[in-house]
TILODO-602428 format. One record per residue (C-alpha): residue number from 1; x, y, z. Coordinates in steps of 0.05 Angstrom, whole numbers, plus 5000, padded with zeros to 4 digits. Layout:
<seza pos="NUM" x="X" y="Y" z="Z"/>
...
//
This chain:
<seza pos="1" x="7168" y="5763" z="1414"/>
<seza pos="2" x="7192" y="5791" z="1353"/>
<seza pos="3" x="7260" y="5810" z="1344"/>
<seza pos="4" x="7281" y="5879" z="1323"/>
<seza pos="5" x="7351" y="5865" z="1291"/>
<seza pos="6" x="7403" y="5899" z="1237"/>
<seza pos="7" x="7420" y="5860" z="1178"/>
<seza pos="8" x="7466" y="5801" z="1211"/>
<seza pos="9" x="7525" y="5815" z="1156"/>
<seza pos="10" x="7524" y="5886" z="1181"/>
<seza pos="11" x="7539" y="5862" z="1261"/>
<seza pos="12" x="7596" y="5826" z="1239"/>
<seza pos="13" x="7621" y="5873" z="1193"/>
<seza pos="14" x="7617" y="5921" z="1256"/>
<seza pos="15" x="7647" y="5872" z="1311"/>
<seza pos="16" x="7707" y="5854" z="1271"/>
<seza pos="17" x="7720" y="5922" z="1253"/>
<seza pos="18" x="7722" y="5936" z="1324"/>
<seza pos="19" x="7758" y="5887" z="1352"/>
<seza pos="20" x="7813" y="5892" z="1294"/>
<seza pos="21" x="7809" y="5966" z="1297"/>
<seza pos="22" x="7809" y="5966" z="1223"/>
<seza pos="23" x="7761" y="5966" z="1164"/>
<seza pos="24" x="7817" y="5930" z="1119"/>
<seza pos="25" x="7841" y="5868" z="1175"/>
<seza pos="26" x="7758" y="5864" z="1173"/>
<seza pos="27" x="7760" y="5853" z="1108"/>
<seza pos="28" x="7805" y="5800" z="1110"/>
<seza pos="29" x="7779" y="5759" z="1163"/>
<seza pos="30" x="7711" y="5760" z="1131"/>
<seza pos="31" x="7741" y="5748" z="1065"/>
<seza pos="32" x="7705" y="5819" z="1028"/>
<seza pos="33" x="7736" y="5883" z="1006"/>
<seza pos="34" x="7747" y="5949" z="1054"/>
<seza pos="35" x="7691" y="5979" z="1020"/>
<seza pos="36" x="7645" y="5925" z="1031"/>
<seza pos="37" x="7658" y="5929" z="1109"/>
<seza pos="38" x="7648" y="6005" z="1110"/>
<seza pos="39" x="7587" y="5998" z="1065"/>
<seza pos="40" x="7554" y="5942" z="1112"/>
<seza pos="41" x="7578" y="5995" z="1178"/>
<seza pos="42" x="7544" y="6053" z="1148"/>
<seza pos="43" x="7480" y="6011" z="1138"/>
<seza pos="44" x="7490" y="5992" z="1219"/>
<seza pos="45" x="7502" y="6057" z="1234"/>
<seza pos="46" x="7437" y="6088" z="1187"/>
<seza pos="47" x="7394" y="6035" z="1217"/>
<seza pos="48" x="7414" y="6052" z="1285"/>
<seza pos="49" x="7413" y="6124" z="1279"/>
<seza pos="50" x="7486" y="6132" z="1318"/>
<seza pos="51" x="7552" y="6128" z="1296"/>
<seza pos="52" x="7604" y="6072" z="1322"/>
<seza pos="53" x="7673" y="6105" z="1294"/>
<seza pos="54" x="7702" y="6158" z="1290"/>
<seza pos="55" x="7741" y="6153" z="1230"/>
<seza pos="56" x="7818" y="6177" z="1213"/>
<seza pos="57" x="7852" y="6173" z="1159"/>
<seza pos="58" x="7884" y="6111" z="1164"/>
<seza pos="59" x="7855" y="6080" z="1226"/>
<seza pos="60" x="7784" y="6087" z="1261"/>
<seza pos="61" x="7759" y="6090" z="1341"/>
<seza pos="62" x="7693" y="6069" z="1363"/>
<seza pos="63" x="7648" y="6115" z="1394"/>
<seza pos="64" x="7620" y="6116" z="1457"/>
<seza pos="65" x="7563" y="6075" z="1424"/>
<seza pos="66" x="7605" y="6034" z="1394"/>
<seza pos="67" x="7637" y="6010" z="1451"/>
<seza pos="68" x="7569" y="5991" z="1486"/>
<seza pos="69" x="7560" y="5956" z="1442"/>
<seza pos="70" x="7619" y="5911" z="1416"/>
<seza pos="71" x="7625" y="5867" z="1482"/>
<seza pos="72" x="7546" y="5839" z="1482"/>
<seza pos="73" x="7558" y="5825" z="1407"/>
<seza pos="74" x="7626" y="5804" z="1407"/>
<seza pos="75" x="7603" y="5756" z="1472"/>
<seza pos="76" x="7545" y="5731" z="1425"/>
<seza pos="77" x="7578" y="5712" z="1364"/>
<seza pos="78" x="7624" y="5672" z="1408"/>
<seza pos="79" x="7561" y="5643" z="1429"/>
<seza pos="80" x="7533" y="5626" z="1363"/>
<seza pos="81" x="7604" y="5598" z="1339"/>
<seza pos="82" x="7604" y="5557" z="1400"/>
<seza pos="83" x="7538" y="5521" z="1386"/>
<seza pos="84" x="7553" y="5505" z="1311"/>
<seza pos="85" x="7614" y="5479" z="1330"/>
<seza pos="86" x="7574" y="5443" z="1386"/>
<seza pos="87" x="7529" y="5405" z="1319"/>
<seza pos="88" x="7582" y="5400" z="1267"/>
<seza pos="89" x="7618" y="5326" z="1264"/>
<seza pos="90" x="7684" y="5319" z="1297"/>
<seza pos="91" x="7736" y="5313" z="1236"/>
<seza pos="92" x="7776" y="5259" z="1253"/>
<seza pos="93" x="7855" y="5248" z="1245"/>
<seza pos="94" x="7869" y="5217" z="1178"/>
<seza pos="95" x="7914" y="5151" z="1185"/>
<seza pos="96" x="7977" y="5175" z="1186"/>
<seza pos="97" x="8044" y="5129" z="1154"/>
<seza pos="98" x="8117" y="5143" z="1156"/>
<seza pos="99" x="8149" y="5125" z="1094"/>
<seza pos="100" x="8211" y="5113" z="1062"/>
<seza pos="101" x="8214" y="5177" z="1003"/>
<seza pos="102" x="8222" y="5135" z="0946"/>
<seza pos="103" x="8179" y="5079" z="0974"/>
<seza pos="104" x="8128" y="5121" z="0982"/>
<seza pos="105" x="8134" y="5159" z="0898"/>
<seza pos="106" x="8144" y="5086" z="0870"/>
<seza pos="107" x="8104" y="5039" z="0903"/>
<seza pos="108" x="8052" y="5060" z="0950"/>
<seza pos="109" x="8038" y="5121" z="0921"/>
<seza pos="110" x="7998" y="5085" z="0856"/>
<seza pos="111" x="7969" y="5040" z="0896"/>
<seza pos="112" x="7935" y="5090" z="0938"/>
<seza pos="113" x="7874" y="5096" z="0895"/>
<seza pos="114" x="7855" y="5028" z="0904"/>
<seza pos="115" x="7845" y="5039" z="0973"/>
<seza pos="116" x="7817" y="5111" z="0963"/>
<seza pos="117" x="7760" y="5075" z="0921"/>
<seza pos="118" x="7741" y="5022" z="0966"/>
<seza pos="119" x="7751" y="5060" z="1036"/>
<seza pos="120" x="7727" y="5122" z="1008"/>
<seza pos="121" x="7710" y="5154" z="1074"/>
<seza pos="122" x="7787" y="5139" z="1109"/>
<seza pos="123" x="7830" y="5206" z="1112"/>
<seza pos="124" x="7899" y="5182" z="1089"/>
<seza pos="125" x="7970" y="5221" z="1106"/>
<seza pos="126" x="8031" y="5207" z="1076"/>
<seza pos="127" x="8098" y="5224" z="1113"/>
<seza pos="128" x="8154" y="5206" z="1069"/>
<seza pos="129" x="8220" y="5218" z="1112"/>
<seza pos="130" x="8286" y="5177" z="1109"/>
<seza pos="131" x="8283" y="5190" z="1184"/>
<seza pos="132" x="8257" y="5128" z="1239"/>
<seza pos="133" x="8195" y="5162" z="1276"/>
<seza pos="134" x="8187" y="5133" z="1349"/>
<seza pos="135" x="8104" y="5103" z="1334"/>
<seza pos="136" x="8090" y="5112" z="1406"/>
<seza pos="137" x="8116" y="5193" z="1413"/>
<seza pos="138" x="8089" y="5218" z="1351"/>
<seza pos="139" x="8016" y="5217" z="1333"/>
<seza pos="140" x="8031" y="5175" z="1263"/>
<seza pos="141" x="7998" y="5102" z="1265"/>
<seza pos="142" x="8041" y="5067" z="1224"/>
<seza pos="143" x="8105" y="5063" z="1192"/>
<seza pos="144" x="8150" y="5028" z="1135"/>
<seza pos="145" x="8218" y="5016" z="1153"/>
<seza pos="146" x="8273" y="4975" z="1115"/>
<seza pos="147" x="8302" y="4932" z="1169"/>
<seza pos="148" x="8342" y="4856" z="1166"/>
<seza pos="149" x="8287" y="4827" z="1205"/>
<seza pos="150" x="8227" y="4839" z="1257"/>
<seza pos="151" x="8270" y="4831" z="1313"/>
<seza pos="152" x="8310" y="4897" z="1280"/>
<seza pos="153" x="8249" y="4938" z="1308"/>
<seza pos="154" x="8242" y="4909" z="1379"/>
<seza pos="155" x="8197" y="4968" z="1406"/>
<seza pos="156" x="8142" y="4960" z="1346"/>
<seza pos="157" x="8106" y="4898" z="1324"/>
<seza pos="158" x="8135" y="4887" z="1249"/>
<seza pos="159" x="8111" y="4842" z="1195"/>
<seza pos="160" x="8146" y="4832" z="1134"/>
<seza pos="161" x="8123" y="4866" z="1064"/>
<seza pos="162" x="8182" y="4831" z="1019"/>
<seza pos="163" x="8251" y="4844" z="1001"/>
<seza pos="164" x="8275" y="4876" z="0936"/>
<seza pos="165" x="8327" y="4837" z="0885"/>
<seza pos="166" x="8375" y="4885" z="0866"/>
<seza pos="167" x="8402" y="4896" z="0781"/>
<seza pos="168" x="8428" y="4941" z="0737"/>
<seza pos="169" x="8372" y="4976" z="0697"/>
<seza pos="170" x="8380" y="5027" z="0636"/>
<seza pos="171" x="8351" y="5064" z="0581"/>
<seza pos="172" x="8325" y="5029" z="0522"/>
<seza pos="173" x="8384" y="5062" z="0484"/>
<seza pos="174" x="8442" y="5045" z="0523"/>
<seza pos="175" x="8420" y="4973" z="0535"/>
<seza pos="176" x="8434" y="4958" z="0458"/>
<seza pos="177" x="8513" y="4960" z="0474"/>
<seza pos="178" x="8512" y="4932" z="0542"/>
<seza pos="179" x="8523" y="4854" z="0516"/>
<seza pos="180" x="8565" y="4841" z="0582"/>
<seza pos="181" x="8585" y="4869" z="0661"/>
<seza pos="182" x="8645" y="4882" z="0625"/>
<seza pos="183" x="8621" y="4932" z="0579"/>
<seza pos="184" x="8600" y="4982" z="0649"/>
<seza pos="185" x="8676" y="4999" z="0646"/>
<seza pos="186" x="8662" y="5041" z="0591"/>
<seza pos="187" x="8599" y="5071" z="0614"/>
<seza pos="188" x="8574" y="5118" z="0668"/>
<seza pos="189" x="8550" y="5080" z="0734"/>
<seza pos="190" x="8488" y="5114" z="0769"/>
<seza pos="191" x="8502" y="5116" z="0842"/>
<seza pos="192" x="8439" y="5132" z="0898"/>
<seza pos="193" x="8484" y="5146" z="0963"/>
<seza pos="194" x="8414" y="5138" z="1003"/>
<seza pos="195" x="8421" y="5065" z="0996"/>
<seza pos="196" x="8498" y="5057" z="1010"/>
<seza pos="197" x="8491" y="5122" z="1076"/>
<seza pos="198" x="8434" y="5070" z="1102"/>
<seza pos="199" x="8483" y="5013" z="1114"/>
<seza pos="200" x="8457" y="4938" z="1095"/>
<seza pos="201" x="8437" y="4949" z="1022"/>
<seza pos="202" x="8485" y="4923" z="0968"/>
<seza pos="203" x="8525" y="4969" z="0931"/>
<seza pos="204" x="8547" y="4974" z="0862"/>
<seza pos="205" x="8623" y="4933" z="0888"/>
<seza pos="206" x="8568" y="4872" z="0913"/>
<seza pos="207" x="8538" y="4872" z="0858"/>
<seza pos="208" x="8596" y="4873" z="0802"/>
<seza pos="209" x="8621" y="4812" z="0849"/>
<seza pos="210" x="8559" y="4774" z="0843"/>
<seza pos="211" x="8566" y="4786" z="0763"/>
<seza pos="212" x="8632" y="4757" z="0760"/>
<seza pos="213" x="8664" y="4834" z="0752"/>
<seza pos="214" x="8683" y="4847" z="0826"/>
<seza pos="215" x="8755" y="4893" z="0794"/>
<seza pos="216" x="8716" y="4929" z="0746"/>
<seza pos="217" x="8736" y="4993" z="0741"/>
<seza pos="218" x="8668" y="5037" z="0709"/>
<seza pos="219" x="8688" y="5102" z="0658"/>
<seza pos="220" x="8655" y="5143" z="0708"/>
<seza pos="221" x="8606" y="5154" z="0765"/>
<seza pos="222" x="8543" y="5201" z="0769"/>
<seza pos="223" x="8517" y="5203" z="0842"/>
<seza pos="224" x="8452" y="5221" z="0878"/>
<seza pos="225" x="8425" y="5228" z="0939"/>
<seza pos="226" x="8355" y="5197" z="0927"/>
<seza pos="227" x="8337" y="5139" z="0888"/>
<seza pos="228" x="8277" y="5172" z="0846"/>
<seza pos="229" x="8335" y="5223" z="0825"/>
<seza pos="230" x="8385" y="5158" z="0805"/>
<seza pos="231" x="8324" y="5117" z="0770"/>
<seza pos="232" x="8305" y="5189" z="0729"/>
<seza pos="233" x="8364" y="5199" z="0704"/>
<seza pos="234" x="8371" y="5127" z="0685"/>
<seza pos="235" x="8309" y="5128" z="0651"/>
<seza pos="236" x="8340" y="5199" z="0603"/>
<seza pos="237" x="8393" y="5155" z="0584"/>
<seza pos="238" x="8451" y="5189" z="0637"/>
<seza pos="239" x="8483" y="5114" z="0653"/>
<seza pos="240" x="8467" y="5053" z="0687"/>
<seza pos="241" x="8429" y="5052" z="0760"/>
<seza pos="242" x="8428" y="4999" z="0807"/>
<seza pos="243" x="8354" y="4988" z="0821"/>
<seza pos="244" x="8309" y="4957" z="0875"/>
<seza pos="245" x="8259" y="4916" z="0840"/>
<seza pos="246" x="8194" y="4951" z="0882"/>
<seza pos="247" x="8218" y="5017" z="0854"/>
<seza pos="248" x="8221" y="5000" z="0783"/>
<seza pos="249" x="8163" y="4960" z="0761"/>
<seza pos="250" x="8119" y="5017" z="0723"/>
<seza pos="251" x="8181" y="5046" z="0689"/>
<seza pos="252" x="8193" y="4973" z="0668"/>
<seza pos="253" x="8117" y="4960" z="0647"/>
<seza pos="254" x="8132" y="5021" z="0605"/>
<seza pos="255" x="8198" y="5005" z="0576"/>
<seza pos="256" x="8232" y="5067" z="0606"/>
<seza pos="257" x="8276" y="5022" z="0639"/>
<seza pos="258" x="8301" y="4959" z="0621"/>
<seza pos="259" x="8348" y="4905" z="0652"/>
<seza pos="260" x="8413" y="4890" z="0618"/>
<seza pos="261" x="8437" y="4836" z="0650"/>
<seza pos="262" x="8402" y="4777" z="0684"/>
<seza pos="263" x="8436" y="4782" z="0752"/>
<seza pos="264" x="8396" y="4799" z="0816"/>
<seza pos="265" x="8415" y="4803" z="0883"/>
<seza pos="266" x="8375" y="4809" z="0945"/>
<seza pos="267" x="8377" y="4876" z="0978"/>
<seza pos="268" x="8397" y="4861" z="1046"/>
<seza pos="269" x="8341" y="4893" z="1084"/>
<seza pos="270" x="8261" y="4879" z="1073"/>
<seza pos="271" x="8210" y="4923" z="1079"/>
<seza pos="272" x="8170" y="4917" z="1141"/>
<seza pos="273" x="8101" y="4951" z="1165"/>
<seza pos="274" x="8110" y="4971" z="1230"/>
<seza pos="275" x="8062" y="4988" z="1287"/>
<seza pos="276" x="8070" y="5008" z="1357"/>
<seza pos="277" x="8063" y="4950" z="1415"/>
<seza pos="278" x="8036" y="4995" z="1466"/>
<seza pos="279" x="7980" y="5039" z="1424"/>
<seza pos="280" x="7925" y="4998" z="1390"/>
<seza pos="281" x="7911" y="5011" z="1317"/>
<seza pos="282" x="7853" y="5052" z="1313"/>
<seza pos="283" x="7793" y="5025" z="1271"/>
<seza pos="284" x="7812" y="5056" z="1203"/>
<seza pos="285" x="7883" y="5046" z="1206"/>
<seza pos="286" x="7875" y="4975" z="1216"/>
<seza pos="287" x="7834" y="4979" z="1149"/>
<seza pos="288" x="7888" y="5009" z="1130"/>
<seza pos="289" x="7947" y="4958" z="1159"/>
<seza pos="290" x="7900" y="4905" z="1127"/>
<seza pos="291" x="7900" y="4929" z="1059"/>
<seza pos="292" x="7975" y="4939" z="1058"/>
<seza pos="293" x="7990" y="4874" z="1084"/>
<seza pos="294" x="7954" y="4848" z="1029"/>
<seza pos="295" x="7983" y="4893" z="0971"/>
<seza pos="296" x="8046" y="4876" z="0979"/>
<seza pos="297" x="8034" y="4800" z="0989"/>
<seza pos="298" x="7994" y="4802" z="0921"/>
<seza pos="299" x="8062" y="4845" z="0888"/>
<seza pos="300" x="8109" y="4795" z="0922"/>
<seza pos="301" x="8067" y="4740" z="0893"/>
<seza pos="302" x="8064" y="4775" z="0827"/>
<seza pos="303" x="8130" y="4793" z="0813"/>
<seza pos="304" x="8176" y="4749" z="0826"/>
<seza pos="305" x="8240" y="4774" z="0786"/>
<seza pos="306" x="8228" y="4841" z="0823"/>
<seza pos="307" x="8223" y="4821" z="0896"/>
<seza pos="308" x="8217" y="4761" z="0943"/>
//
């Protein structure tokens, strides 16, 4: 049997005007001007041959028509929306990490094209927080955390990534008068309180007594409360930072930052990737876990001077 229908656009024009009780919150929902919806109602309402509102001047009622008829078509879109949804794929949760802020701007943010090109179908979320998310309450599959050892994490399985040496670094600039430690007392020291707040990272004091410099006093002190901030204002030339290797090595490739003095410490804490013991990695974040396993092994590998 044939079917004897109005144009399609026009319905929907008419049922969200009536069930917003607007012509303008219409026209937002289906993403056209006020005067398109009235346009597409007027053609409903010529095609018909009744009227479905009554119109004021700035709001309009349905008429007795129009309220026959808005609860078969209202029921049938639902109906129709139902069934695509019923066809269309199920989008699936990207893999989700919790990451350290500057871990995530410095090192695994640059990387993340690699993976991108060979997983090119695998949704990826980054959630940079300072903050330790419990794996098995929130719906994030893994995490990076900067902890002394596995054991450090006893509700998560945790395998090492590496741990960072710790050194001075500076602009190109400033380097050309820093011949000794003992030149920092003249000059201003870049402090990142993240590090020192987090407990178990070496400070500035552990590493002036590592450089034989432990009652140094420096000229002054610029502090920050995130190491990208610290390392930026390094790199314009604002004083000396004390860097973790991971952080630094494309400023370094660049010559943005350089290394004064030959003295490295470790940092005290490695970088782990951590996974919950009780929830098993879905297929793509294991990709995932894979490839990031391997990453850092290669850059561990790779860069000695920088991290072990």
């Amino acid at each position: 049997m044939k079917r004897r229908l109005p144009s399609l656009n026009a319905l929907r024009a008419f049922e969200a005007a009536a069930r917003h009780g607007s012509f303008v919150e219409a026209a937002e929902e289906l993403a056209v001007t006020p005067a398109a919806v009235s346009h597409q109602i007027k053609g409903l309402e010529e095609a018909l041959g009744v009227s479905m509102f009554i119109r004021h001047h700035r709001a309009v009622e349905l008429t007795a028509a129009g309220r026959r008829l808005l609860p078969g078509l209202s029921d049938a879109f639902d109906r129709i929306a139902r069934a695509v949804e019923g066809v269309r794929p199920a989008r699936e949760a990207p893999v989700t990490i919790t990451v350290p802020p500057a871990f995530a701007a410095k090192w695994l943010a640059p990387r993340l094209e690699g993976f991108m090109a060979q997983y090119p179908d695998v949704p990826i979320r980054v959630q940079a927080e300072a903050a330790v998310i419990d794996l098995d309450m929130a719906e994030i599959d893994l995490g990076v955390r900067t902890i002394t050892a596995p054991e450090a994490a006893p509700e998560n399985k945790a395998e090492r990534l590496f741990e960072d040496w710790v050194f001075p670094v500076c602009g190109p600039l400033l380097r050309m008068v820093l011949k000794a430690p003992a030149n920092l007392s003249m000059q201003t020291v870049i402090v990142d309180e993240l590090s020192e707040t987090q407990g178990g990272y070496v400070s500035w004091p552990h590493w002036l007594e590592a450089a034989g410099a432990a009652t140094l006093k420096p000229a002054k002190e610029l502090r920050f409360s995130h190491s990208t901030l610290a390392l930026d204002a390094a790199a314009r030339g604002q004083g000396v930072a004390l860097a973790r290797g991971s952080l630094v090595l494309n400023e370094m490739r660049s010559g943005a930052l350089v290394r004064p003095f030959d003295t490295a410490i470790p940092a005290g804490k490695s970088y782990h990737l951590v996974r919950s013991r009780t929830n098993p990695l879905r297929p793509k974040a294991q990709l995932f876990y894979d490839w990031l396993i391997s990453e850092a092994t290669t850059f561990r590998d790779e860069n000695p001077k920088l991290v072990r």
